[in-house]
N, C-alpha and C positions, 0 to 999 in steps of 0.2 A: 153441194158445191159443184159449180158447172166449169166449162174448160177457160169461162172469163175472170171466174174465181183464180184458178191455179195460177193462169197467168199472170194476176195481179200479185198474186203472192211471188211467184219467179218476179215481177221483177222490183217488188221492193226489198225480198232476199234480194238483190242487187244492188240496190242502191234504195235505201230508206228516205231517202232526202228526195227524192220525185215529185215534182207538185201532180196536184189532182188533173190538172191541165195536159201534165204529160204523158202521165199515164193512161188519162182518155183516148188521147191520140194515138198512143201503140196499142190501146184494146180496142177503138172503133166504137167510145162510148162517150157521151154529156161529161164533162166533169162532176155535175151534180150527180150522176147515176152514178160514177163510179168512187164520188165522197158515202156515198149510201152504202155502195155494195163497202166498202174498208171499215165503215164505224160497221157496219152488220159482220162483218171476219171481226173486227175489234170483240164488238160486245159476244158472240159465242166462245169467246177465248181462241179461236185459232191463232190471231196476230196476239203475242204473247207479251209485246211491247216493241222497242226500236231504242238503239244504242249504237254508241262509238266504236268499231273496229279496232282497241289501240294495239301496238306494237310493244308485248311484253318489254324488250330491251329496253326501248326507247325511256319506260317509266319503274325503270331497275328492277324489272323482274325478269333477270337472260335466265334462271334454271327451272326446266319444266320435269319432272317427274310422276310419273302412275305409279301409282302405291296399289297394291290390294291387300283389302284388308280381312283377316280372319276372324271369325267373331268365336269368343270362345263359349262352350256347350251351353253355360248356364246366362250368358248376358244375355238381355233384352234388345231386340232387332231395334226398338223405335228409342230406348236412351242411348242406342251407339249413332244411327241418325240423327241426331238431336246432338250430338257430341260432332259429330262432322260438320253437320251444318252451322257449328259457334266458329269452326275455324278458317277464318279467313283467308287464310293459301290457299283452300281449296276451291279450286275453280266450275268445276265439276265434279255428281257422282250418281255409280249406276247403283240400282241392286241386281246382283248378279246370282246366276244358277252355279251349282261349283262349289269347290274348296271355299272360295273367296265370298264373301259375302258382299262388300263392298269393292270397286274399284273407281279411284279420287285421282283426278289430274290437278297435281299441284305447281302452284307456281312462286316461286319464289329468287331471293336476291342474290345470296352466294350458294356454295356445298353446304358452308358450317348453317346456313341459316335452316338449309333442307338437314341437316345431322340434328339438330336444335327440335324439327319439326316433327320428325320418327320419332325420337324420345317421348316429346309431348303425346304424341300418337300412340305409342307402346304403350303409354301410361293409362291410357283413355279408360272407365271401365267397362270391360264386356267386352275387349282388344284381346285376342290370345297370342296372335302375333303379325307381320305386318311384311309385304315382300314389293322391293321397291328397286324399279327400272329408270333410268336416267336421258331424258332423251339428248341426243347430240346436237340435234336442231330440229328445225320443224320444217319441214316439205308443205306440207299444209294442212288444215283443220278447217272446222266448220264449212266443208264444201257439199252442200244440200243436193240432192236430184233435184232438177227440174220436173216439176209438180203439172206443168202444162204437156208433156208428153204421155200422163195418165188416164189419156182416156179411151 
């Protein structure tokens, strides 16, 4: 990956909706060179896809929560992934080093929906137990480094 790459990637992390036209013109490349170089970021997997920004509130989901979750002694690492992954509030989730094995940024529509969701979660099997932070709001997320000052 070269510094035309990064930058291409900086700036449809900015704005996915860019024609090939415009992006030629702020890399100083053919639109056809640089539909070449995105389906070639495309097909290695780097570009991982392209999606809507939405505004949790706006589509009734104001409560965001990080759960982490404990796996207890004898569950299986990949049936409790597999158990995270069917539930749909969860937005995200790492594997982590640590006490926690998993930690899930959940998003959801009241408290009681998020009290409804720890239960489900408690229940899970291979859950020992489950430690959950509330956030007040959001400052911001998903804000990537600039991939073009890596070289």
């Amino acid at each position: 990956m070269d510094a035309i790459d990064r930058r291409l990637l900086d700036l449809l992390r900015a704005n996915a909706r860019l024609s090939y036209a415009e992006l030629a013109r702020q890399v100083g490349l053919s639109a056809p060179a640089v539909h070449e170089r995105v389906g070639k970021l495309e097909a290695a997997g780097t570009i991982r896809g392209y999606r809507a920004d939405v505004l949790p509130e706006a589509v009734g989901l104001g409560v965001t929560a990080i759960i982490g979750v404990v796996q207890d002694s004898g569950g299986d690492t990949q049936d409790v992934l597999e158990a995270l992954q069917a539930m749909p509030s969860i937005e995200s989730c790492y594997f982590m080093a640590g006490e926690e094995s998993f930690l899930a940024t959940v998003r959801v529509g009241t408290i009681l929906e998020l009290e409804h969701f720890i239960v489900e979660l408690n229940r899970t099997p291979g859950v020992a137990r489950t430690r959950t932070a509330i956030a007040l709001s959001t400052k911001w997320e998903g804000r990537p480094k600039p991939l073009a000052d890596q070289d």
